[in-house]
Structures are given as structure tokens and as C-alpha cells.
C-alpha positions in Angstrom: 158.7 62.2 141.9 155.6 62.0 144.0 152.0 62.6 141.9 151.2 65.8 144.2 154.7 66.9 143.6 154.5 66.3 139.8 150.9 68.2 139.4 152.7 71.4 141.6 155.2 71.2 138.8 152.7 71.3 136.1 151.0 74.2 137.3 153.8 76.3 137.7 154.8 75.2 134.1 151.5 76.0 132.7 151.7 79.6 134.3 154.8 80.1 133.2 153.7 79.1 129.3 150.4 81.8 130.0 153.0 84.3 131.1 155.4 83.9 128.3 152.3 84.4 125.7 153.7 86.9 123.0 151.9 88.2 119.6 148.4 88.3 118.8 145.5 85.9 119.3 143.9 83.6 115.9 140.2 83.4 116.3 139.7 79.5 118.2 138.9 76.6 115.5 136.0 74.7 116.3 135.5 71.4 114.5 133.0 68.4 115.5 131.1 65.4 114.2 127.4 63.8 115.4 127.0 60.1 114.8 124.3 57.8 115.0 123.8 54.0 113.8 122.9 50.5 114.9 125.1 47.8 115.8 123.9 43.8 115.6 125.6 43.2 118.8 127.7 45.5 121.0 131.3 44.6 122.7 130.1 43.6 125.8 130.4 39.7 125.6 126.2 39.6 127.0 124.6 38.4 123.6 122.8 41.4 123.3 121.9 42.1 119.8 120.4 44.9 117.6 121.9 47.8 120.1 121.7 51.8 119.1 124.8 53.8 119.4 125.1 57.7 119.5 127.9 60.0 119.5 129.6 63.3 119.6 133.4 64.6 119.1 134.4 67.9 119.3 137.6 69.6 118.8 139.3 73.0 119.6 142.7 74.2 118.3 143.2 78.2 119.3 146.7 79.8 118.9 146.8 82.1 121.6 150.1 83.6 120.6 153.0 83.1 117.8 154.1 80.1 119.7 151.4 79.5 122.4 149.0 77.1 121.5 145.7 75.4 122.8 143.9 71.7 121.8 141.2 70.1 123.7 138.9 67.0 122.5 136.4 66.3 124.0 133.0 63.4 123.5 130.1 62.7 124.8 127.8 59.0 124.0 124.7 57.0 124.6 125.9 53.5 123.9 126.5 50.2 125.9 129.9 50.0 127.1 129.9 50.1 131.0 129.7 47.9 133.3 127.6 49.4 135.3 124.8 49.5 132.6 124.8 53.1 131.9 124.5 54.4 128.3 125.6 58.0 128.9 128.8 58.9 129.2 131.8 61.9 128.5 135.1 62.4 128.8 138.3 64.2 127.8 140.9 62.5 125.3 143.0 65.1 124.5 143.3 68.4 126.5 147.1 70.5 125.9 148.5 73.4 126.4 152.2 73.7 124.2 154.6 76.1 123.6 156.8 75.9 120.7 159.4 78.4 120.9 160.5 76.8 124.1 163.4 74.4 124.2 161.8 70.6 124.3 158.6 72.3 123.0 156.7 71.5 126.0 153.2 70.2 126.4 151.2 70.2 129.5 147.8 68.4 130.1 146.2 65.2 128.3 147.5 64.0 125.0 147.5 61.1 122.6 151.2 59.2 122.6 150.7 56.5 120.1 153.4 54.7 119.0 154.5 52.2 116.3 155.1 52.1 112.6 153.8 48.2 112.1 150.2 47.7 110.3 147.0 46.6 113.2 149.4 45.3 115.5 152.0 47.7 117.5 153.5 45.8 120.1 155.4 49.0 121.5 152.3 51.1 121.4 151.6 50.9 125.2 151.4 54.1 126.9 147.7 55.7 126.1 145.3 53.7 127.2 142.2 51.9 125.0 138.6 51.2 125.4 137.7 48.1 123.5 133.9 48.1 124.5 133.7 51.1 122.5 131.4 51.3 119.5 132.9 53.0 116.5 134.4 52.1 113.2 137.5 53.7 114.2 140.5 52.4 116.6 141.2 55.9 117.3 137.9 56.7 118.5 138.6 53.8 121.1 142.0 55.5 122.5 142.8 58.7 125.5 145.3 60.6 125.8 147.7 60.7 129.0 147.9 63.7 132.0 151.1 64.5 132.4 154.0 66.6 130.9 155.2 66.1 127.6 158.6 66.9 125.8 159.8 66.8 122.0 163.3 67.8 121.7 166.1 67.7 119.0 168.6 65.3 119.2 171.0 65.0 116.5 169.1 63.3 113.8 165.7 62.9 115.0 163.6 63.7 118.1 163.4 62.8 121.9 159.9 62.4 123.1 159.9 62.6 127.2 156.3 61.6 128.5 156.2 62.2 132.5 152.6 61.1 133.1 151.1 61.3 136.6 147.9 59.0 135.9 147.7 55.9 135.2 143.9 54.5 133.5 143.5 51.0 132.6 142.4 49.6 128.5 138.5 48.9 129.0 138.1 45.4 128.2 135.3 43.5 127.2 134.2 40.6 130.6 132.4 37.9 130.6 129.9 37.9 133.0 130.0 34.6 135.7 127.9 33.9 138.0 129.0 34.1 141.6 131.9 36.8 140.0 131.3 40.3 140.7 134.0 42.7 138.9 134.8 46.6 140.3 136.7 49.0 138.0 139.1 50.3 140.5 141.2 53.9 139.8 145.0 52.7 140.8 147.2 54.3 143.1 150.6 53.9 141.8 153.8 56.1 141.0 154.5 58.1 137.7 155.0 56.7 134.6 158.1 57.3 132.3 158.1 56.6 128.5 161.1 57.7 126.1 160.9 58.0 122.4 164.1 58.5 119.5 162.3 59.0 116.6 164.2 59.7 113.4 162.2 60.6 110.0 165.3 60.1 107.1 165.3 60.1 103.6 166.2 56.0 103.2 164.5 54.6 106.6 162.2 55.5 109.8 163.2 53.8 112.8 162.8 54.2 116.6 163.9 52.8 119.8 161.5 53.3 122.8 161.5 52.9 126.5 158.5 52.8 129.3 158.7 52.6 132.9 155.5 52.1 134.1 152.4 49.9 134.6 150.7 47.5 132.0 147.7 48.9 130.5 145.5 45.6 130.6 144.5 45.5 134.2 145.6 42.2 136.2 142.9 40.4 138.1 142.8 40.6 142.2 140.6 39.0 144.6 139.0 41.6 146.4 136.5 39.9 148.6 135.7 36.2 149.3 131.9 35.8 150.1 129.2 32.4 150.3 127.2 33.8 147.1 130.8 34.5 145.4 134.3 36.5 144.8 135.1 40.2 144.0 137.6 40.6 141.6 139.4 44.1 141.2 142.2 45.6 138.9 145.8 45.8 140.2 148.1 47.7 137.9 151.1 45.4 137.4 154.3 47.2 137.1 155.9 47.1 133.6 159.2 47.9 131.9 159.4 47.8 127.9 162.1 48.5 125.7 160.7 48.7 121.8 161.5 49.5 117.9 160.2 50.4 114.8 161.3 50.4 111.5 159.7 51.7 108.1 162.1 51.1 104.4 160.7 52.1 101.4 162.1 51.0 98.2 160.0 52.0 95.4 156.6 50.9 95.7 157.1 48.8 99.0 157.3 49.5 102.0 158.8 47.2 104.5 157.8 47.8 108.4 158.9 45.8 111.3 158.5 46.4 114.9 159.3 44.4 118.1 158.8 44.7 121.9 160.3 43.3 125.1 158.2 43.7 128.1 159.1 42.8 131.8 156.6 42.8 135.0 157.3 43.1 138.3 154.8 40.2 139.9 152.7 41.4 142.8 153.7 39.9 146.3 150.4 39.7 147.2 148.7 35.9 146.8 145.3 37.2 146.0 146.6 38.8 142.7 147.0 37.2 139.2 150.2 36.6 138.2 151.6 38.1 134.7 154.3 36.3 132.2 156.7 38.7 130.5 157.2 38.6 126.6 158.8 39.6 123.6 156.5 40.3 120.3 157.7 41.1 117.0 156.4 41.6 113.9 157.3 42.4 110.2 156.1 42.4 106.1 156.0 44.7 103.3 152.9 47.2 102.3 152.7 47.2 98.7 151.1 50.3 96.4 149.2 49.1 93.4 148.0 52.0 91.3 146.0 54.8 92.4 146.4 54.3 96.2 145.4 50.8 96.4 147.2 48.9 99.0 148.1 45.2 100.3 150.1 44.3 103.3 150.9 41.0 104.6 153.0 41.0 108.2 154.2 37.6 110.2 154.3 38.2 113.9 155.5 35.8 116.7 155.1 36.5 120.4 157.1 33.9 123.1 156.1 34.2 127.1 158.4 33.6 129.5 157.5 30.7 132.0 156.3 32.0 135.5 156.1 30.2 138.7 152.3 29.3 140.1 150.4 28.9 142.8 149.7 25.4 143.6 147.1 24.7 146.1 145.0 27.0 145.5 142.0 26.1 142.9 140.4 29.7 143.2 143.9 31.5 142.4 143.8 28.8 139.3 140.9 29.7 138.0 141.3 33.2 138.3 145.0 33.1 136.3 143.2 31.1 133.8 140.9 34.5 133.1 143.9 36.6 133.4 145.5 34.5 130.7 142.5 34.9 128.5 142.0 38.9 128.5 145.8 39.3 128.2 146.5 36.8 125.4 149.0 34.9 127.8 147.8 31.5 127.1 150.5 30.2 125.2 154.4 30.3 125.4 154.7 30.5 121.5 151.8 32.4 119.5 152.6 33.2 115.8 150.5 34.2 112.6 149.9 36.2 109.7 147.8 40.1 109.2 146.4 40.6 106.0 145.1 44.1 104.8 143.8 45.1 101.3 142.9 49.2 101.0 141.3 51.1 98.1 139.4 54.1 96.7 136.5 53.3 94.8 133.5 55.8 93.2 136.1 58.5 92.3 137.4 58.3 95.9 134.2 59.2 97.3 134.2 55.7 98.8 137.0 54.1 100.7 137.4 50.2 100.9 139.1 48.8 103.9 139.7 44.6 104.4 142.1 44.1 107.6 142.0 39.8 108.7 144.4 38.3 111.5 145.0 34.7 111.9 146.8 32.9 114.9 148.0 29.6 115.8 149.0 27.6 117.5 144.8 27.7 118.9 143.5 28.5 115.0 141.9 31.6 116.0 141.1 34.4 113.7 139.4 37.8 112.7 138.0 39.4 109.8 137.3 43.1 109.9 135.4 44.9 106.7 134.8 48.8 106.7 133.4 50.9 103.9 133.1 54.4 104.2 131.4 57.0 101.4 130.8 60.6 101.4 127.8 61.8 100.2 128.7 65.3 100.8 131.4 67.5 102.2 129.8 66.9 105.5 127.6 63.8 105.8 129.4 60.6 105.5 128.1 56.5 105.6 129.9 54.1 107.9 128.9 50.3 107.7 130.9 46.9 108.2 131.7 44.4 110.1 133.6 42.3 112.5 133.9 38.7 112.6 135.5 36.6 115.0 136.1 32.7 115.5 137.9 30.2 117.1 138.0 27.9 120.4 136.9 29.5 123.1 139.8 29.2 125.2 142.0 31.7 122.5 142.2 34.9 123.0 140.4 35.4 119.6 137.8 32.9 119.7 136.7 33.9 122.8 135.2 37.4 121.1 132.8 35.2 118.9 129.7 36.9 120.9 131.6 40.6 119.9 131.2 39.9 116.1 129.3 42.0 114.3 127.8 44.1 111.5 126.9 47.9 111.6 125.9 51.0 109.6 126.4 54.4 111.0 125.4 58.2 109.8 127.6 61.0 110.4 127.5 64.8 110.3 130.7 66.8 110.1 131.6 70.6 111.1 
């Protein structure tokens, strides 16, 4: 299905949902939080330091009718993380219109589909897409939702989710910036994507199997332009097939997770575009709870690239897949390692404790990640940590050493 095609279909479905509104209105909720703090560095890999950040989330849930309801989130933020050098910036991460007494109960708009049941590391969560130049404590803050339509149907024991998305956005990666290399963020061109969820919630075990047919969120390098003072690199969306599952056991106070991924691309014909190895990931451990909601989990995750056929001949095109290795950790045919998190309440759980630390080999590279969060009231809360990274600069790890840092943040919430 074409993308002018699909967004005909979406209109007439989102009439059709304002049409079938029944019952009476609930007053709209409105809910938002204000933050402002300062950052020792900012995500950027530039080696700027001691960097201000500022920003604003606000949320809308109204149920129009019985079964007719409306969400929207929306932000707006002065902070460094465009490439362009601009510090203002807004956008939409969640935007849905759903109606539940429908069959499917079907969603239209932008939403969050995030996916996996592992602990820091989901390797089947690939369908919303992720800014990692964003500053903020939270990995949540850093994701959008997709445009598009979205089912949830019952099926036998669990759930079908049916995500038909007719945009595709790149994750925002932090570049290095080269001299003589000029990169453009480029809005792709490319057909629909397809993702499929069986989700089923029991009373012994969680588990899911997944499925996407689409395009692989970490953009693949392209020469663009060929100049004497340098090269233009752009994004080409490489096409991607994944087939993914999850599993979650819980037998007393443990809690065993395990999740595992195997992706496919379809390589670009073109010779002026990086080329991309497929994988399988997989990763499992145990989340243990000790006393009042304290928590330690320890996963082991291994990650083996299939072998793809270069380029020879062509130094530039060598370079350029060395880069492309770098941003999409496709150095090494056989990466393995360990997560480590340790979680706790503290100050009659006005405080909250949170330790998360990833090591890799076979390069030694590794990160530490430290947030503390405290209420002081109902609405104002205190943010600080930190984020520490090391290793050769040639892992996909290490190379983030200029990205660690330490921060403390206010917040005001509504």
C-alpha cells in the first residue's frame, strides 16, 4: 500500500471513529512538567562542556465518548542536540485518536510501540524511533511515537498488535565532526512499514514473538556529493526484516527475562552507500527483589554478525563503512558481555536510587550510568547523575568517552 493511499485510509478511518462517538464528553486532562538543569557536557561528541538544558512536556488525555478517546504529547526545548546548531526545538511524540468498542480497538495517528521485556537492552525494540543527542535523565524522554494505524486485537490467549506505519524517521545519533565531512539529515522516501506483535500476559510466564518489515532505524551512511574541500554524506534507510521474542518467568522473588532478535537487510545496489551486516542478539538473567522494592539484575547478552562482501578498491567507500561500523556497533562478528542494575528507595521513598553499568568484549568497552531522583514536594522533584563511558576508541562504547557526563536538573510537575 502506497503512503498517499495509506493516509486516504486513515482519514476516512478517523471520520468514521468521530462519527461513531456515542455518550457524553469527560472534561480533557491536562498534565505537564518544566525542567531546567545543567549538563558538564552535552551528547554531541564536540567537547563542549558546562551546557544548559531546558524543557517542557505536556500531555492531554480527553474521553470524548464511552469508548472514543483522545491523547496527544507534545515538547518543546532549548538544548544542544542538532546539527545544525539550533537550541530550540518542538515536536509531537505521541498524537492518537482510539476507539475501544471497535473490533481490533483501533488507533489512528502517532504513538509509542515499544517493545521488549529484557532489562537496558531490547534487541526486538526497533520500531519507534530514538534520539540519543537528547538531554534528559530518562530513555523515554529520548523516544517518538510512529504515524500510522494501529491495531490490538484478541487472539486466543493474548493479543495481536498490527502497526501499519506510513513514516519512517531515523534514531538521532551522536557524529563526530571531520574535517572535509559534511553530514545532511535527509527525510527518507520509502514504502510502509509492517510490525506484528503476540503478546500474552499468563499467570506462570510473559512471552512474545514479534515480526517487522521495514527499515532499520540507525540510518546507513551514503555519499552524497564528492567535492575538492570534501564529501557529503547522507542517510539511506536500509531495508530490514526482524523476527523477535520475549520472555519474563517469575518464581518467587526472581524474575527471569530473556529476549532475542534476528535481523536481516536488504544491502543497497547503489556503490556509494555503506553496506550493513545482519545479526542475531540475545540476551538473558534473572531480576532479583530484596526487601522493600530493592532490586538487582544481572543479564549476559551475545550478538554474532553475519559476514558481508566489500568493496575493494575503493579507499573512500572503506573509510566510510568503517564509520558505519562504529555508529551501528557492527565492528565485530562476536560481541558479548554482562548488564548490571542495582535499584532502591531510600528517605521513606521520597528518593529513588538507580545504578545501571554494561560491559562488552571482546574491545573492553564499558558504561556506568548513576541517577538519583528525590521529591521535595508533590510537584517539584531533583534529578542529578551521571554517565560514564570508556574504552578504545574504535568500540562502539569507548568511542562516547567525550558523551560522559554529570548533571543536576529541577523539575516542576502539573
Amino acid at each position: 500500500m502506497c503512503a498517499s493511499r495509506l493516509r486516504l485510509v486513515q482519514a476516512s478511518t478517523l471520520a468514521m471513529l468521530l462519527l461513531a462517538t456515542r455518550g457524553y464528553a469527560t472534561p480533557a486532562q491536562l498534565t505537564g512538567e518544566v525542567t531546567s538543569g545543567l549538563w558538564s557536557s552535552n551528547r554531541m561528541l564536540d567537547d563542549r562542556h558546562a551546557v544548559s538544558s531546558n524543557r517542557l512536556k505536556l500531555n492531554l488525555d480527553w474521553q470524548a465518548s464511552d469508548n472514543l478517546q483522545l491523547r496527544s504529547a507534545v515538547w518543546a526545548l532549548s538544548s544542544p542536540e542538532r546539527l545544525d546548531g539550533k537550541r530550540e526545538d518542538a515536536g509531537v511524540t505521541e498524537f492518537y485518536i482510539r476507539h475501544r468498542d471497535w473490533p481490533c480497538t483501533p488507533a489512528l495517528g502517532r504513538k509509542l510501540v515499544l517493545w521488549g521485556r529484557a532489562d537496558g537492552i531490547n534487541p526486538t525494540d526497533l520500531v519507534s524511533p530514538t534520539n540519543f543527542r537528547r538531554l534528559t535523565p530518562e530513555n523515554n524522554d529520548q523516544r517518538s511515537g510512529n504515524w500510522g494505524l494501529h491495531l490490538d486485537c484478541a487472539a486466543g490467549q493474548g493479543r495481536l498488535q498490527v502497526h501499519v506505519l506510513d513514516r519512517f524517521e531515523f534514531n538521532d545519533v551522536p557524529l563526530r565532526q571531520t574535517p572535509g565531512v559534511t553530514f545532511i539529515e535527509e527525510d527518507p522516501s520509502v514504502r510502509p512499514t509492517l510490525a506484528l506483535k503476540y503478546d500474552v500476559l499468563g499467570s506462570s510466564a510473559d512471552w512474545s514473538v514479534s515480526f517487522i518489515d521495514g527499515h532499520d532505524p540507525f540510518p546507513t551512511f551514503a555519499v552524497r556529493n564528492m567535492a575538492p574541500q570534501g564529501i557529503t554524506l547522507g542517510q539511506y534507510a536500509t531495508r530490514m526484516r526482524m523476527l523477535g521474542s520475549d520472555l519474563t518467568l517469575v518464581r518467587g522473588e526472581t524474575a527471569y527475562r530473556a529476549e532475542i532478535a534476528w535481523v536481516d537487510f536488504q544491502q543497497a545496489s547503489a556503490t556509494s552507500v555503506a553496506r550493513r551486516r545482519p545479526y542475531t542478539s540475545l540476551i538473558g538473567g534473572a531480576e532479583w527483589y530484596l526487601g522493600d522494592r530493592e532490586t538487582v539484575s544481572v543479564q549476559g547478552f551475545w550478538r554474532h554478525l553475519q559476514s558481508v562482501s566489500s568493496r575493494p578498491g575503493n579507499p573512500l567507500m572503506e573509510q566510510v563503512q568503517e564509520a558505519q561500523a562504529l555508529i551501528s556497533n557492527e565492528r565485530d562478528t562476536d560481541q558479548y558481555g554482562l548488564t548490571f542494575r542495582y535499584a532502591r528507595p531510600f528517605l521513606d521513598s521520597k528518593a529513588n536510587l538507580d545504578i545501571f553499568a554494561v560491559w562488552t568484549e571482546p574491545r573492553g568497552d564499558w558504561m556506568l550510568r548513576g541517577r538519583v531522583k528525590y521529591a521535595l514536594t508533590d510537584s517539584w522533584r531533583i534529578n542529578t547523575g551521571f554517565d560514564l563511558f570508556r574504552g578504545p576508541q574504535d568500540a562502539f562504547l569507548g568511542q562516547l568517552r567525550n558523551n560522559s557526563l554529570t548533571f543536576v536538573e529541577a523539575s516542576y510537575l502539573w
